[in-house]
N, C-alpha and C positions, 0 to 999 in steps of 0.2 A: 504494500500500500504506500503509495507516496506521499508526500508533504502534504498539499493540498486535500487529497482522498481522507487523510487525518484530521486534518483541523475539520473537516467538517463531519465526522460523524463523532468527533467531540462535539461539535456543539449542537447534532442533533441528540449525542447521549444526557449532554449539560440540558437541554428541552424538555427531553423526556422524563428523566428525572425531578426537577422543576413540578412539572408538571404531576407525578405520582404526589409528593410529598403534599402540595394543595389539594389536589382529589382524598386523599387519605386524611386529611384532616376535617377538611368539609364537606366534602362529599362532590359528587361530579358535578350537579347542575348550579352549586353556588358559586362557584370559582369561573372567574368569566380568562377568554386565552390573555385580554390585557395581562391582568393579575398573571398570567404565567410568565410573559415576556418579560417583565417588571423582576419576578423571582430568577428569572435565568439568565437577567442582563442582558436584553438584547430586542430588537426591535420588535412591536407586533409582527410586519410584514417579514419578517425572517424565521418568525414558527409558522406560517404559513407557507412558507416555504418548503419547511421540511414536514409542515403537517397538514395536508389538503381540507381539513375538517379540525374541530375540538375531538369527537369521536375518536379521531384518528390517535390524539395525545392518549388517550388512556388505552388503544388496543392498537399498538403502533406493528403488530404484525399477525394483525385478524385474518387480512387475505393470504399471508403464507402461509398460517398454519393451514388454511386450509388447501390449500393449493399441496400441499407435502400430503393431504389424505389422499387427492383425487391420483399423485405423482405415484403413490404409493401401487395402485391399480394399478394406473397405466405402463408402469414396469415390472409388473409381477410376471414372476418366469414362465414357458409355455408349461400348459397343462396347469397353473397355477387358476381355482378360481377369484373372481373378485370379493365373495364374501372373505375367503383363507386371506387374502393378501390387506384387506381392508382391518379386518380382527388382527395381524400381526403388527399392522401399522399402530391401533389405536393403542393396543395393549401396549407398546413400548412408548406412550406418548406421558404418564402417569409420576413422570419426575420427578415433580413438588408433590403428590400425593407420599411419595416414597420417602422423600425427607425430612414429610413431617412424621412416618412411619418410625425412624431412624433419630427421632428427635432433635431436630433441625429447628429452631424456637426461631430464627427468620424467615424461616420457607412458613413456618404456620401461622407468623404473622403477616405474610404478607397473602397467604390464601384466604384469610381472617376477612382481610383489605381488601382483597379484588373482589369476593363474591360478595362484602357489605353494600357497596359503592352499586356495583352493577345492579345491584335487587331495588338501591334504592334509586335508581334512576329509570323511567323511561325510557331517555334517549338513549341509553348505552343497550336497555334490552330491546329495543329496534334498529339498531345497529347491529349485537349478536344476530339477529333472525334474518336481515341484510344480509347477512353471510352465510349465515345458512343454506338459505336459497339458493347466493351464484353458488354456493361450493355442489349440493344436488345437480344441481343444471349442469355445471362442468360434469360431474362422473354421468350424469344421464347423457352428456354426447359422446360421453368417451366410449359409453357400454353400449349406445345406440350405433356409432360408430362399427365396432366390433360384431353386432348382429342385424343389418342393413335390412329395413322393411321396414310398414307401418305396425305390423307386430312385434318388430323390436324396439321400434321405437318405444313404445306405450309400457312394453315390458321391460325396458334401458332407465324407464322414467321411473318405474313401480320400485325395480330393483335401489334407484341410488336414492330414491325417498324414503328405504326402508335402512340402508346401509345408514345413512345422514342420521337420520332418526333411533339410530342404534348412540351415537353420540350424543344427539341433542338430550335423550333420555338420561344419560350417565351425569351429563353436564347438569342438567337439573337437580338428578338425586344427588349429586355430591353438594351441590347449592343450597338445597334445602338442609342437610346432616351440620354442613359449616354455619348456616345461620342458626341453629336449633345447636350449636355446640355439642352434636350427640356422637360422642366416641371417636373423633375427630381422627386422632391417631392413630387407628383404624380404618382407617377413609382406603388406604392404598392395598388393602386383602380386599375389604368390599369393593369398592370400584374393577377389580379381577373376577371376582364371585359374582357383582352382577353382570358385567358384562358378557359370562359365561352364558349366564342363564339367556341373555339376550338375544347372542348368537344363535343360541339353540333352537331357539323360536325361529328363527329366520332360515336356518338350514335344510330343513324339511322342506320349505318352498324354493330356495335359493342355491341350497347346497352345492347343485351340480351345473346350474346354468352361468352365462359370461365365463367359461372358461379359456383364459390366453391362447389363440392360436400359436403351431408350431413358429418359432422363431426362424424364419428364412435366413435370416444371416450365419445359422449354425451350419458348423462343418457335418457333415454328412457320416 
């Protein structure tokens, strides 16, 4: 990374930062981006800059994670299906569940943090569902893509609203346990255990369909 590539993702880290510590204290919709720019020393028009929206300052990489589930299918090996490749992705997404599993007293405050803020804002919880959407839309072209017809299509859509909704499900029930302080550090076996249970549900209809054609670039 060069000089320049540097100074600036300091001081989009200096922004974002800024910016958590205000949301964490008052909550997202009291904190207006002046008040950020003001904390992080630097112009309004320069967090905009680096941040298209306010939204964007509190979930500064909403659309990659999601875009890493959809990447996650779309390279899964041949004979891989999309439910196996999508459940191997989410399972290893559980991080900060895991370190507050491990007793990690910043990782649980700062999960404390993000699902207080988010519950209690509107805007943040229609921005989550924002992303929701494009991220379904994206794997319904990827898997539509993969089984070409008006019945794939409809079954491309069925499939990634059900794969989506296998996360948005988890994301809730962990939201709900963090704001109800119930067994918290615990959070990272259940979040496994239900997920389990999730898939299960879905394999029976899913199990065996969108699975990766033969990789053409393989040596024979």
């Amino acid at each position: 990374m060069g000089l320049r590539e540097l100074k600036r993702e300091q001081t989009r880290q200096s922004i974002a930062d800024a910016a958590w510590r205000l949301f964490a204290d008052r909550g997202f919709d009291d904190v207006t981006v002046t008040e950020i720019a003001h904390e992080a020393q630097v112009a309004k028009a320069t967090v905009f800059n680096y941040f298209p929206t306010k939204e964007d300052l509190f979930f500064p990489r909403l659309e990659d994670f999601g875009a890493r589930m959809v990447e996650a299918v779309a390279t899964r090996g041949a004979g891989e299906t999309a439910l196996a490749a999508f459940r191997r992705h989410l399972l290893g997404t559980a991080g900060l569940l895991d370190r507050v599993a491990d007793g990690d007293a910043e990782a649980l405050h700062r999960l404390r943090t993000v699902n207080r803020v988010v519950a209690a804002s509107p805007a943040l919880v229609a921005r989550e569902r924002e992303a929701v959407a494009a991220c379904a839309d994206s794997l319904a072209a990827l898997l539509a893509a993969e089984a070409p017809g008006p019945a794939g299509d409809v079954g491309a859509r069925v499939a990634a609203n059900a794969l989506i909704g296998v996360h948005r499900a988890l994301v809730d029930h962990v939201r709900r346990r963090v704001l109800a302080d119930d067994r918290v550090t615990h959070l990272a076996a259940d979040f496994r255990e239900q997920a389990g249970l999730a898939f299960a549900l879905l394999e029976r209809g899913l199990g065996d369909r969108f699975v990766a054609p033969p990789d053409d670039r393989e040596e024979p």
